[in-house]
C-alpha positions in Angstrom: 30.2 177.9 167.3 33.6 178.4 165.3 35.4 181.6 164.4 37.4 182.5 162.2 39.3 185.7 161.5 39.6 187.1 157.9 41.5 190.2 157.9 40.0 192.8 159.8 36.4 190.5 160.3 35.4 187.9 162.4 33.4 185.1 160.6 31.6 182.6 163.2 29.4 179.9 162.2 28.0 176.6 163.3 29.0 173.2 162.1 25.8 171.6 163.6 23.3 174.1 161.4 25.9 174.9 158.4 26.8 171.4 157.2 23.3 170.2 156.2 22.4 173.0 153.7 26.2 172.5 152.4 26.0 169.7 151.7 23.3 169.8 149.8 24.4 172.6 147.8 27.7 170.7 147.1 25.8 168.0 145.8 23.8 170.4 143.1 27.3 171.7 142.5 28.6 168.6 142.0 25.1 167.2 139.7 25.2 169.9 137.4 29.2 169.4 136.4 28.0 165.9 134.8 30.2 163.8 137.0 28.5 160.3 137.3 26.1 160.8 139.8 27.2 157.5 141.8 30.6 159.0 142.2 29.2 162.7 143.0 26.9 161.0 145.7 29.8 158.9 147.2 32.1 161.3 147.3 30.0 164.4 148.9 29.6 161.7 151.4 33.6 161.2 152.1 33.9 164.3 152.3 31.4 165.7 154.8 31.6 162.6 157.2 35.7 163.5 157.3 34.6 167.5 157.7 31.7 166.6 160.2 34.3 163.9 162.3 36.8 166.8 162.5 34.5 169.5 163.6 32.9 167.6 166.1 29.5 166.7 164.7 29.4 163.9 163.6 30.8 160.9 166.0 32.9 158.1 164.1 30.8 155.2 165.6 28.1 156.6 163.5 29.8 156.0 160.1 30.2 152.7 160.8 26.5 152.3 160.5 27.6 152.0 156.8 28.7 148.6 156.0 25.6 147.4 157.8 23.6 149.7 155.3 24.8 148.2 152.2 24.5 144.9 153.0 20.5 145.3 153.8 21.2 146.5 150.0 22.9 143.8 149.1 19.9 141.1 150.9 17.1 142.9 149.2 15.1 140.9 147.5 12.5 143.2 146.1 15.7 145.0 144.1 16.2 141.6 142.3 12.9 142.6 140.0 15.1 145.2 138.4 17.8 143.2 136.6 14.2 140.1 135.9 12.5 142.9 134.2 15.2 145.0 132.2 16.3 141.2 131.1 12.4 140.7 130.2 12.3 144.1 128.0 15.8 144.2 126.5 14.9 140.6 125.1 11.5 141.3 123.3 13.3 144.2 121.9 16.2 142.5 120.4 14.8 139.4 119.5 12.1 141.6 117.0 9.1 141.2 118.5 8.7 144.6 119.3 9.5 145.4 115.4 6.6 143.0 114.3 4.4 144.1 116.6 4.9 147.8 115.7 4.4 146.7 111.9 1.7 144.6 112.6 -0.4 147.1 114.1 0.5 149.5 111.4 -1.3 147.6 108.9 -4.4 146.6 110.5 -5.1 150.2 111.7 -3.5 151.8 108.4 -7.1 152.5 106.9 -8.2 155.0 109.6 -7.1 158.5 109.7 -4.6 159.2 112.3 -4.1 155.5 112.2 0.1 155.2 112.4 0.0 157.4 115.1 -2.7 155.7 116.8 -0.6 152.1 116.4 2.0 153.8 118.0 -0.1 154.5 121.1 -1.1 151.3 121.4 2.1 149.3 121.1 4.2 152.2 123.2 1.6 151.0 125.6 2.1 147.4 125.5 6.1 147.6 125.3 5.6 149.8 128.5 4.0 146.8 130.2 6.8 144.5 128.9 9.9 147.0 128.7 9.6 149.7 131.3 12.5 151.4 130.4 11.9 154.4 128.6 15.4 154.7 126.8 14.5 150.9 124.7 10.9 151.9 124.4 11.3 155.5 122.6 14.3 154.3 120.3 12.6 151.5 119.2 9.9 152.8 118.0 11.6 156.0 116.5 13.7 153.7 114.7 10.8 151.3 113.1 7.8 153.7 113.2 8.8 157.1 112.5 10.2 156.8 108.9 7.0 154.7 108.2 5.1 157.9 109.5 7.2 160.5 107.6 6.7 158.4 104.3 3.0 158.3 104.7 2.9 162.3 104.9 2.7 162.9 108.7 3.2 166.3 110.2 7.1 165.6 111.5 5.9 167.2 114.9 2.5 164.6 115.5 4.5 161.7 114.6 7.7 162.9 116.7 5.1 163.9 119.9 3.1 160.8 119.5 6.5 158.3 119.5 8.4 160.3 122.6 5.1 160.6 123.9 4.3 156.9 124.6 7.6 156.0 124.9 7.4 157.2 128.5 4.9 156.0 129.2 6.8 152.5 130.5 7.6 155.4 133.7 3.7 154.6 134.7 2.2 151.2 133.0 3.5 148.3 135.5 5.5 146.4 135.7 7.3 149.9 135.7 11.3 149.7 137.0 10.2 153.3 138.6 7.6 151.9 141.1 9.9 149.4 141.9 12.5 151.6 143.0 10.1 153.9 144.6 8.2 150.8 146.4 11.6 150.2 148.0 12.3 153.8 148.6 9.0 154.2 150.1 8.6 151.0 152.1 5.8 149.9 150.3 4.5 146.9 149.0 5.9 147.2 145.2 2.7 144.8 144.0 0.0 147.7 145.1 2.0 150.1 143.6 1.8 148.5 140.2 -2.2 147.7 141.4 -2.4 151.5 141.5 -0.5 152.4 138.9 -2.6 150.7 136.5 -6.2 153.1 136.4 -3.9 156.4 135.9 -1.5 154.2 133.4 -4.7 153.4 130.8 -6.1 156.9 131.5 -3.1 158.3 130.5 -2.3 156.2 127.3 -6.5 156.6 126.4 -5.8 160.6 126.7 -2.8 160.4 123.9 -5.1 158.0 121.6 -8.2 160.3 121.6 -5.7 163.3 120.6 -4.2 161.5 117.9 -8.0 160.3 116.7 -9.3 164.5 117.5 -6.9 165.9 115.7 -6.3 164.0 112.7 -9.9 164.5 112.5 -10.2 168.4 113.1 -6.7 168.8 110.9 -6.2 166.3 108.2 -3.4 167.5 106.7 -1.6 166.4 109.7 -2.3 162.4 109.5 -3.5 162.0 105.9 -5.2 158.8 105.7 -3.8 156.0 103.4 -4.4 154.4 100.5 -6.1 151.2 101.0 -4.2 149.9 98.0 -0.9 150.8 99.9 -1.3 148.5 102.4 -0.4 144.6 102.7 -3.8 143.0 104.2 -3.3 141.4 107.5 -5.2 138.0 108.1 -6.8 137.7 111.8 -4.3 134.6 112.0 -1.7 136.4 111.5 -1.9 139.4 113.6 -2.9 136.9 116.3 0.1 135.3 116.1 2.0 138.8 116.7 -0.2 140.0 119.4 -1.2 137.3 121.4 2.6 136.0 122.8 3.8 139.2 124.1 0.0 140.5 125.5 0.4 136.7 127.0 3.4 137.2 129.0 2.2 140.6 130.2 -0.8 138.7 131.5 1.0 135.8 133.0 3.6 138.7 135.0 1.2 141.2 136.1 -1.6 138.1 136.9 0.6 136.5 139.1 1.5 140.1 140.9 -1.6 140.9 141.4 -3.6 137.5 142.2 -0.8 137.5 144.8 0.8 134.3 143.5 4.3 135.4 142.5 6.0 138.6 144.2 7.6 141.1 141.9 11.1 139.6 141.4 9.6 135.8 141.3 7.3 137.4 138.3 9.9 139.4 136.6 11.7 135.8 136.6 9.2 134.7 135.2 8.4 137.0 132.3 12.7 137.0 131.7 12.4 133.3 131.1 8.9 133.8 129.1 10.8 136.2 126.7 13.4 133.9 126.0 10.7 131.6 125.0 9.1 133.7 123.3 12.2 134.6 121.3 12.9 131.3 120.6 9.9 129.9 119.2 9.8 133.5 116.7 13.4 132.8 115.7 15.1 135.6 117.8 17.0 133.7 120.0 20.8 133.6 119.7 24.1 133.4 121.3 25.3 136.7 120.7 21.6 138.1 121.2 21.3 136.5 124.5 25.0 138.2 125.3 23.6 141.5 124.0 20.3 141.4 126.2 22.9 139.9 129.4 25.4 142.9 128.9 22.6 145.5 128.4 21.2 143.8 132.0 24.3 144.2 133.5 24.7 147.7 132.6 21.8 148.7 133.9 21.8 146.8 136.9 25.5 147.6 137.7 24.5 151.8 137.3 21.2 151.4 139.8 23.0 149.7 142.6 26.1 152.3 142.3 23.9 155.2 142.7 21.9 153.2 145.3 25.3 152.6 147.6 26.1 156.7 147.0 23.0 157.5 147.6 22.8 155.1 151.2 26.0 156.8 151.7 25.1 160.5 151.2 21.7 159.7 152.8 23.5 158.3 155.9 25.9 161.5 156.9 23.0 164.0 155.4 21.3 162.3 158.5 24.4 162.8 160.6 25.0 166.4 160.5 20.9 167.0 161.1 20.4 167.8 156.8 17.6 165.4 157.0 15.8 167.1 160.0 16.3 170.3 158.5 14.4 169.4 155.4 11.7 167.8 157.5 11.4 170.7 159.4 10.9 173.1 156.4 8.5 170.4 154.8 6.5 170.2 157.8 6.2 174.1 158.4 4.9 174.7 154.4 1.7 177.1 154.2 -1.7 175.3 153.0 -0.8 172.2 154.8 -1.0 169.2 152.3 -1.7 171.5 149.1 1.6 173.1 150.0 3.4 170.1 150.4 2.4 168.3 147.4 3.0 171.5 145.6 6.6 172.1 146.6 7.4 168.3 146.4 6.2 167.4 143.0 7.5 170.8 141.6 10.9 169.9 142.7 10.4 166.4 141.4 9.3 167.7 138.3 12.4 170.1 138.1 14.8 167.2 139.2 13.3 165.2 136.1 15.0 167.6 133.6 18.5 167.4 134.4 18.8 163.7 136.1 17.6 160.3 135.6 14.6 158.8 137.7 16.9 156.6 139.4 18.7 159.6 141.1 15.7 161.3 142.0 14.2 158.2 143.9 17.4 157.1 145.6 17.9 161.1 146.4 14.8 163.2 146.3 12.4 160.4 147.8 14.1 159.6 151.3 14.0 163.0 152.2 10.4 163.9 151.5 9.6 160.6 153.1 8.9 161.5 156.8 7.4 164.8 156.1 5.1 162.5 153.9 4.2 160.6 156.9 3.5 163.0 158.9 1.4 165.4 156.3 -0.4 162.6 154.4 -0.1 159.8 156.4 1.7 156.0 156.2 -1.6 155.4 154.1 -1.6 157.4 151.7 2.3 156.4 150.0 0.9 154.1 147.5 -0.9 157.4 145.9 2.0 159.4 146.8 4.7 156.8 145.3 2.0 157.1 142.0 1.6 160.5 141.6 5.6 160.7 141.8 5.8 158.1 138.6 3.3 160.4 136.9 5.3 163.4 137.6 8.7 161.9 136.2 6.8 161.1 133.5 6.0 164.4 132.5 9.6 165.8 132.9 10.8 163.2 131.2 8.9 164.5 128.3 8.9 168.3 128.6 11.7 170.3 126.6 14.2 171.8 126.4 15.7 168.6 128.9 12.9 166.2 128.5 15.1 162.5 128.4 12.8 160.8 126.2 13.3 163.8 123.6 17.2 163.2 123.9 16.8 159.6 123.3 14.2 160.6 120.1 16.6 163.0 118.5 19.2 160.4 118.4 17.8 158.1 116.6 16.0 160.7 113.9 16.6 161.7 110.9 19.0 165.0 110.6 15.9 166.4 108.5 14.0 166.5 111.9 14.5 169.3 113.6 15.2 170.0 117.3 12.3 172.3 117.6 10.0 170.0 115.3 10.5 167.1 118.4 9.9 170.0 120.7 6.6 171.1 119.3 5.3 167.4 118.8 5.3 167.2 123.1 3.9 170.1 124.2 0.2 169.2 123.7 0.9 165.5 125.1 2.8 167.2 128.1 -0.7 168.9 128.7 -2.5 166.1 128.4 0.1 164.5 131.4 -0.3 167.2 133.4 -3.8 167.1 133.0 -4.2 163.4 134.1 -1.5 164.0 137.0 -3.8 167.1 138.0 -6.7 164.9 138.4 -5.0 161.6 140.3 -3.9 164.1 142.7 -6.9 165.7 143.2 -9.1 162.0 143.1 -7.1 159.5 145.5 -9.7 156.6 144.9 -8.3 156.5 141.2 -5.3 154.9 142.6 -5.9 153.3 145.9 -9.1 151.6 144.6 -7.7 148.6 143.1 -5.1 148.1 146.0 -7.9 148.1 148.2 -10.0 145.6 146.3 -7.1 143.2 146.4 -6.9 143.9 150.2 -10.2 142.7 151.0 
């Protein structure tokens, strides 16, 4: 216990009970002033681990626990699938398959009603399962499909929900860069995650195609249909030829996972040299492409592993001045048992998801609900936890006024678009999120049933 006199009061306090919670308020302090996150992280760290030395809390052999921490980082080799399958996304996209497959499927569902939107559905769901980044995904296809939306008469807010809608939905569809992270957070096996992933991935991109088909139905006005004389036909051959080579390489990557012949960094090597193929034989491969997709990599790869050594950092004096037992310890004492955890747990998840990136929220949010996890729902049940949690970011990531994917949208729009007009567009696909979250949580099998297959 420490006191300290201020003017004519006595303020005591102890270190042991006070530094957790201030830390942790520090941190949302420091989050919310937009400092890079790695730094913010790192620095909190510094800071409390000189503060908890000098108090008397924390002893200074336990800091050097550090060093030992980031090179376990440094010798994952699970972490390796990030940089494979950014590499694998970021090359499809700039080599112009992603354009030509957008187009492709524009014209050979052109005729229906709703059709556009529908397209978009359907190849947000395939660059999902070849991208997994939601940033590429969503400006992509704002940039290629939208203006070929707005010219064909669509309401501005279907065809701006429908593009940010599917755009996240590379957070859920393996091979998802999320359920890497969160297998490694987790301590689970990344493959089973995808395995699992995979029922509440089509479920979810099958709810935003039967919207788009019900309500261009029940309200043409919002998806008039086109005139068959509009459109350039599209031989079988041809669309073939589009569709086949990237469907292909999602095959060969997520077969190899999941028949257990590749693990997820040998597959997302894989699928990053099967792009570069693929680019090659369409005429997208370059020099100064291939030095665009290898800086984009880099990036990428360089910001995930910075926040990952703050975050091992903050994690490691969090533990040392009791911060993580304190938030096990408020976990583990919830009313309503499980319902009370998940409800807490996904609603801060959910909250995190408007104001930081899904990288911070694993690397931050994750290792501290872990062991109340364990001891609520059980070492069995993190593949479905590690799921719902991609499903939840999902659905921030999409809900205004902060949703990411509607930053990412409005920057590539035209200025005619309106803020609002994006905003409108999500909310009924936000429902239909929640709505398939709602029902993975509430029916396990959904998600551990192919996982389980693969284990017998």
């Amino acid at each position: 216990m420490i006191e300290i006199e201020l003017l004519d009061h006595v303020i005591s306090f102890d270190p042991a009970t006070t530094l957790g919670p201030g830390m942790f308020i520090a941190l949302v302090f420091a989050l919310l002033s937009g400092y890079p996150v790695a730094f913010c992280l790192g620095g909190i760290a510094v800071i409390f681990a000189l503060l908890g030395m000098a108090l008397g809390v924390i002893d200074p052999l336990f800091v050097t626990a550090l060093p030992q921490r980031i090179l376990g980082i440094m010798a994952n080799f699970t972490l390796l699938a990030i940089p494979a399958f950014v590499f694998m996304g970021a090359m499809l996209e700039t080599s112009g398959i992603a354009e030509r497959l957008l187009e492709s499927m524009g014209r050979l569902l052109g005729k229906l009603r709703g059709g556009l939107a529908l397209a978009v559905v359907l190849v947000g769901s395939l660059l999902a399962a070849t991208t997994g980044v939601v940033a590429a995904t969503v400006t992509t296809m704002g940039l290629i499909s939208l203006p070929a939306m707005l010219r064909a008469g669509y309401d501005r807010s279907l065809a701006t929900g429908v593009i940010a809608a599917s755009g996240t939905l590379g957070q859920i569809i393996p091979p998802s860069i999320v359920l890497v992270v969160l297998g490694d957070q987790l301590g689970v096996s990344v493959g089973d995650l995808f395995l699992g992933s995979l029922i509440p991935g089509v479920l979810m991109a099958g709810a935003f195609a039967t919207y788009v088909l019900v309500i261009s139905h029940l309200k043409p006005h919002l998806a008039p249909q086109l005139n068959p004389a509009e459109l350039i036909p599209m031989q079988p051959g041809q669309l073939l030829r589009v569709i086949i080579p990237p469907l292909g390489l999602i095959l060969l990557v997520l077969g190899s996972i999941f028949f257990g012949i590749a693990t997820p960094t040998e597959a997302g090597v894989l699928g990053a040299t099967g792009a570069m193929a693929l680019a090659a034989l369409n005429g997208g491969f370059s020099r100064s492409r291939l030095s665009k997709v290898c800086d984009e990599t880099l990036r990428t790869t360089a910001m995930v592993m910075a926040i990952l050594l703050g975050s091992t950092a903050f994690s490691l004096v969090f533990r040392g001045v009791g911060g993580d037992q304190l938030i096990a310890d408020l976990l583990l004492n919830l009313p309503g048992g499980k319902v009370g955890f998940m409800a807490v747990s996904m609603l801060t998840i959910f909250g995190l998801g408007f104001f930081i990136d899904f990288f911070e929220i694993a690397f931050i949010a994750v290792p501290l609900l872990l062991p109340a996890a364990r001891e609520i729902l059980g070492p069995e049940a993190l593949i479905w936890l590690g799921v719902v949690i991609g499903a939840n970011l999902q659905t921030s990531f999409l809900t205004p006024p902060f949703g990411f994917a509607l930053f990412y949208l409005r920057g590539v729009a035209p200025k005619t678009i309106t803020t609002q007009e994006i905003y409108k567009g999500a909310l009924p696909f936000v429902g239909l999120q929640i709505a398939v979250l709602v029902l993975i949580i509430a029916a396990p099998p959904l998600v551990d049933w192919l996982p389980n297959l693969a284990a017998s």
